[in-house]
N, C-alpha and C positions, 0 to 999 in steps of 0.2 A: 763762316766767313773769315774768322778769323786762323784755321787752317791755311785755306787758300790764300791770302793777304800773306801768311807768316813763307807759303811758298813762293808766293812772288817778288818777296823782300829778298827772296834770295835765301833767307836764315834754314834751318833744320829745326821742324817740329818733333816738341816730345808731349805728348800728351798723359795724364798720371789720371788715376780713379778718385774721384771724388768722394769718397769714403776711406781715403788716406787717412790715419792718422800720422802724427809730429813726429815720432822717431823713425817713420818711412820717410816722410816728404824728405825728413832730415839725409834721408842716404842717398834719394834719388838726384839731391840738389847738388849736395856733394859732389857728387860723380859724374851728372851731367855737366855741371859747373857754367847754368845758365847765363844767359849777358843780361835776359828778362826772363820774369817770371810774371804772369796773370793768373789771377786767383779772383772768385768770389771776393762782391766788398766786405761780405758777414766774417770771412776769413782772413783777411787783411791784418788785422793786429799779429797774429801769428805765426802765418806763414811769412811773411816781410820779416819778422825777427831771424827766423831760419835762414831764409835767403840771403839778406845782406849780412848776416854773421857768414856768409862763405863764398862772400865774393860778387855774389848776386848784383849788376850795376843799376839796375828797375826794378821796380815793382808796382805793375797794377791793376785793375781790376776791371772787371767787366760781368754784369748783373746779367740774367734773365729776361732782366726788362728793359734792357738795355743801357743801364746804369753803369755810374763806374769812371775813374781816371781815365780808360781806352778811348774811351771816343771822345770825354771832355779832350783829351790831350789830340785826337784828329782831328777836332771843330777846330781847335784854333791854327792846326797845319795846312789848311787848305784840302783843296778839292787833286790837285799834283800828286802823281807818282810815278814812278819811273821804275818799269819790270828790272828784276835781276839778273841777265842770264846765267845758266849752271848749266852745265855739261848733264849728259845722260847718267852718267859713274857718279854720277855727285849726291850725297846723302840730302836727301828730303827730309826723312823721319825716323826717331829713335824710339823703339818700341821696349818697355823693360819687361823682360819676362825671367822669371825664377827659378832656381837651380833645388836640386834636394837638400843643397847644403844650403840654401834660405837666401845666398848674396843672388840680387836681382843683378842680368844680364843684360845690356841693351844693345837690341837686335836694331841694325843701321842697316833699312833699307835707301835706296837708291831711287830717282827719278824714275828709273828705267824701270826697275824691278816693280815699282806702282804703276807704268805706265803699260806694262809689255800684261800683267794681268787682268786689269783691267778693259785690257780691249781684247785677251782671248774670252774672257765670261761673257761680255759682250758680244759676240757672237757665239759664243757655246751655251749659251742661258735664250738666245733671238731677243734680246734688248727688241722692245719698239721704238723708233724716229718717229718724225713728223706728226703730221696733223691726228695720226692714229698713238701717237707714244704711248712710254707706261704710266701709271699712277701706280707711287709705290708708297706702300703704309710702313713708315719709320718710326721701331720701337726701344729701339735697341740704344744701350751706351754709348756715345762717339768716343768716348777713351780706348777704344776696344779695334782690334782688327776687321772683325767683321760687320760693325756698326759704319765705322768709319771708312776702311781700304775695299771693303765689300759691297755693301748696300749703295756708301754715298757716290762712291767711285764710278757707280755701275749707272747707278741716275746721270750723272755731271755726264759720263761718257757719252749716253746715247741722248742727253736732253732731255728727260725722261721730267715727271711733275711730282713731285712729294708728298704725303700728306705727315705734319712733323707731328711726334711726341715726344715731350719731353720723357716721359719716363711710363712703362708700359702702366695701359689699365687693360684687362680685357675686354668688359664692355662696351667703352670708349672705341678699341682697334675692332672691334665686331661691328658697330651700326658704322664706320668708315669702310667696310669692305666692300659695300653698292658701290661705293665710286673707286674703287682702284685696281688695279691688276695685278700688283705682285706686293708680297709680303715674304720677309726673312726675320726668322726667329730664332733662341734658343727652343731645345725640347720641353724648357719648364713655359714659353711663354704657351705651348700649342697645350700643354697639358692643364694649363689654367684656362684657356678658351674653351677645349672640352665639356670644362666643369661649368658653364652658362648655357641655359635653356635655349638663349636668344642666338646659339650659333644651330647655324640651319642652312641646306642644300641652296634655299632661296638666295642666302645675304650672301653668297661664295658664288653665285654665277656668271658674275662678271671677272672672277679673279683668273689668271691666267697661267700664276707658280705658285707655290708655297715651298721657299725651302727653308733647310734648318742644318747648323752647324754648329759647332763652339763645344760639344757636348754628347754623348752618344743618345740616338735616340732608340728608346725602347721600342720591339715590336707592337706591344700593347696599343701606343699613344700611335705608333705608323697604321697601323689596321683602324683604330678607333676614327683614324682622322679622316679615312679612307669612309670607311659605313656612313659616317655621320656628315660631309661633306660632298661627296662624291671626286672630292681629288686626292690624289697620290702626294706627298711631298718629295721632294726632290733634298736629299742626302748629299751633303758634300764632305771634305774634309782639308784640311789646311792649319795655318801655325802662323804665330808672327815670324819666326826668320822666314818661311817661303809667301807667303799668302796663301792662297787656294793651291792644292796640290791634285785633287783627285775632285770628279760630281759623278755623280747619276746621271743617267742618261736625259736629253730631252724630251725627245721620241725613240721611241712610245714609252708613253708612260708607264705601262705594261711591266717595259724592261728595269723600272726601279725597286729594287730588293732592300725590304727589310734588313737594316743588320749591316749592310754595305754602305762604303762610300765611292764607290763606281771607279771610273777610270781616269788615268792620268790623262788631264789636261793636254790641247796641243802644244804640244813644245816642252813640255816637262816629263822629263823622265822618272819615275818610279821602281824601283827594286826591292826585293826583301833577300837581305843575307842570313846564311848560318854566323855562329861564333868565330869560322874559320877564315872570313870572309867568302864567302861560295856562294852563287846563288841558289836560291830554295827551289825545289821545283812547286809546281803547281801544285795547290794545297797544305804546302808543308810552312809551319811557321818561323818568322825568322825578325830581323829586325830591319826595320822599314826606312830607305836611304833615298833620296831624291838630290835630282838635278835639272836646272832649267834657267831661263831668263829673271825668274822671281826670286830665285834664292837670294838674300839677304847677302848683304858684302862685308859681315861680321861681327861679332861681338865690341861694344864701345870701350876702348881701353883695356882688353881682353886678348889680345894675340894670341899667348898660349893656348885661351880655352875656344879661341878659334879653331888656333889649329885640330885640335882635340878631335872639335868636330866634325871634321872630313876627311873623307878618304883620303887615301894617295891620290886617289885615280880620281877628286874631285867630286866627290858625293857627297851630300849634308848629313849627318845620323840623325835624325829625327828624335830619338827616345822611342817610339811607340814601335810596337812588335805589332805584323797582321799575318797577313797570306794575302797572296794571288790565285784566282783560279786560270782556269784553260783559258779565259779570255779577257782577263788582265781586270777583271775587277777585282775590288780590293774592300777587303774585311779588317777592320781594326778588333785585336784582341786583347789590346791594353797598353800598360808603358813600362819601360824598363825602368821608368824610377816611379817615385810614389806620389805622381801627381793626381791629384783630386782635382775634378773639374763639376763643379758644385753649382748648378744655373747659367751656366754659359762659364764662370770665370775658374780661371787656375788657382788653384789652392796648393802650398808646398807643406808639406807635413813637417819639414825641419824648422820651418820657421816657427811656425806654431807650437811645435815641442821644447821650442829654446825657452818662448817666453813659461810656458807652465812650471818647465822644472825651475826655472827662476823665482820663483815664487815660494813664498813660507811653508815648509813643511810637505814638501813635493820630494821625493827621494828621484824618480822617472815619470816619464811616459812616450805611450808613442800614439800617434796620430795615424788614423787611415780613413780610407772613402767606401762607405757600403751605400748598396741600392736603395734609392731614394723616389718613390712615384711622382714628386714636383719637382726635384730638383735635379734627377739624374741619378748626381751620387750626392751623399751627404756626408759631414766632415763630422769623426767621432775619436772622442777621444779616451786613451784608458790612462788613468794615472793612480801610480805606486805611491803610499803614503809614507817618511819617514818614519820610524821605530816613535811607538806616542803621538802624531798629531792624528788629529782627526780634522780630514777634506771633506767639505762640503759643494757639491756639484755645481750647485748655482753660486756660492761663492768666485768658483775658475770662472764660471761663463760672463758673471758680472766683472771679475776684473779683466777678462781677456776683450770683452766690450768697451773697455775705456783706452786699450791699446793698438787693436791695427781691429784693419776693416770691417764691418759686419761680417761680408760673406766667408770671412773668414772662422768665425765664430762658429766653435762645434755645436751640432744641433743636440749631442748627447755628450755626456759627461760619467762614465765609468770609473768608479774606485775597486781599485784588487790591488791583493795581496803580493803580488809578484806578474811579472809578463813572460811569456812562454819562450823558454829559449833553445838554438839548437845546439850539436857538442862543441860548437865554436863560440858562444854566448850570443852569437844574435839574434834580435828580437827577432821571432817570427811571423813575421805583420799576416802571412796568410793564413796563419790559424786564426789570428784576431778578426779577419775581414769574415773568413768561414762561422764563425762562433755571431759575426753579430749580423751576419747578412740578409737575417731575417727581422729586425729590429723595426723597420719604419713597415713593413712589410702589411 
């Protein structure tokens, strides 16, 4: 509600992770350079210190329970309000997403860009209307693209009925799927319902999709979901600067392949280039450029790394390298930079490598993402000890827990001697990820 209020006021929502810590809020505030900030009342003493040291003109809160300054301060405003209008080119929402060099990005999507995809999924997903609509099981973050521009988007669009979680249980989203029709998940949520007795052909007969994004999902967890269900999931793939770029197909279900994330969307175009700019031909890998209604209208305060990132010819670079086969499905094979996507969320190895080697008696290290059965990928870290200290693993992991996010928090902690490098001295992150790839395994 308070989304859609902040779009009616006319203002631009930024939405930030609730498992921020202080010297993040601290850069996001900065930079967005909010007129309000709403926080948790439990948070209140300290994010309010942050924000009005930079400018910040409110600060208030709003509870769970509906607690909080927000609403004390709309009780005594009256029942009045008066929409804002905004133009279709007009920024709605600031999405921050991170770079390999650790400074978050924020991706300023547009009216339009939320409106124009939201109503192609809506017809490329068969939303149901009326008296027959969807019930849709919500587990996901709304801080998040596809919590929030995805799932809630797609409800609001067709009128669709909810059933809310605040934060995923899997038992809890398994005895709710008798009553609802579609569910979207990360691959870690469908990989924890696996792991419950209580999921069964039975409690899924009423369900109508299942998809899953934010994450690649393993063949293992597509088959298993497949045997044990009797339904297909439905693979998509998308980003905060475009939204949804590419799904699987609807019908036939038949036609959803493991491994893929299906075809561009209507109205969005999709390519894969060589280094020369050329296009690839069919099966050949390259790096993955889109254009369409949803692209995103820029980085906030960023110009140059705008420009950066688009063609001449008006194409977005993605980061992520795949292939196209003969008929325009599309296989993601990874990302040109070192992003980890760790349960659904983006993980930037530069950030995480700043804070370590900042730390007492750290000479290096470098951060990368190997295969993870719950997670995806998992964030691991190898670090080089100065001449004399002696590092202690759970040491890093406890002080790297007091300073930015859990999920950011590597699940393993390596000490060596030296990192592998090549005749030009760069780390070679792909012998690391080869050497530990068997680890959670």
């Amino acid at each position: 509600m308070l989304y859609l209020a902040t779009l009616r006021a006319g203002l631009v929502f930024v939405p930030l992770n609730t498992a921020y810590q202080a010297s993040e809020i601290e850069y996001f505030v900065e930079n967005a350079s909010p007129a309000v900030v709403v926080c948790a009342p439990r948070n209140f003493p300290w994010i309010s210190r942050i924000a009005f040291a930079r400018g910040t003109r409110m600060v208030l809160t709003l509870g769970d329970d509906r607690s909080g300054s927000l609403l004390e301060r709309a009780a005594q405003m009256g029942d009045e309000f008066e929409t804002v209008p905004r133009a279709a080119g007009d920024v709605a929402a600031i999405l921050y997403t991170s770079g390999t060099t650790g400074r978050s990005k924020g991706a300023q999507l547009t009216h339009d860009n939320l409106f124009a995809n939201a109503d192609t999924l809506h017809r490329f997903w068969h939303w149901k209307e009326g008296e027959q609509r969807d019930v849709l099981v919500h587990a996901l973050p709304i801080f998040h693209i596809h919590g929030l521009f995805v799932a809630l988007h797609g409800m609001l669009r067709a009128g669709a009925r909810l059933i809310w979680f605040h934060k995923f249980d899997p038992l809890g989203v398994i005895a709710r799927l008798p009553d609802a029709t579609m569910f979207m998940g990360v691959p870690t949520l469908y990989v924890r319902m696996l792991a419950q007795p209580a999921l069964t052909p039975e409690v899924c007969r009423g369900m109508r999709l299942f998809i899953s994004g934010s994450a690649p999902l393993l063949a293992d967890t597509f088959d298993a979901w497949r045997e044990r269900t009797g339904h297909v999931i439905l693979e998509r793939y998308g980003m905060s600067e475009t939204v949804m770029i590419t799904s699987n197909p609807y019908r036939p279900e038949s036609a959803r392949q493991a491994g893929t994330v299906g075809v561009a969307l209507p109205g969005v175009g999709v390519r894969v280039q060589d280094d020369q700019g050329r296009d690839c031909p069919a099966g050949e890998i390259g790096a993955i450029q889109v254009k369409g209604p949803s692209v995103f209208a820029g980085y906030w305060q960023m110009p140059e790394k705008t420009r950066e990132e688009f063609t001449a010819d008006g194409w977005f670079r993605t980061g992520d390298v795949g292939r196209l086969d003969a008929h325009g499905v599309l296989t993601l094979i990874g990302r040109s930079k070192d992003l980890v996507i760790s349960g659904g969320f983006n993980v930037y190895p530069a950030e995480i490598e700043g804070v370590i080697n900042d730390m007492a008696g750290v000479a290096e290290s470098a951060v990368v993402g190997v295969p993870h059965p719950d997670f995806g990928e998992a964030v691991v870290a190898v670090v080089v000890p100065r001449p004399g200290a002696a590092l202690v693993p759970a040491q890093i992991v406890a002080a790297l827990k007091s300073s930015i996010a859990n999920f950011k928090v590597p699940k393993h902690v390596r000490v060596v001697e030296a990192l592998p490098r090549n005749t030009m001295g760069k780390v070679q992150k792909k012998l690391l990820r080869e050497e530990l790839a068997a680890l959670f395994a």
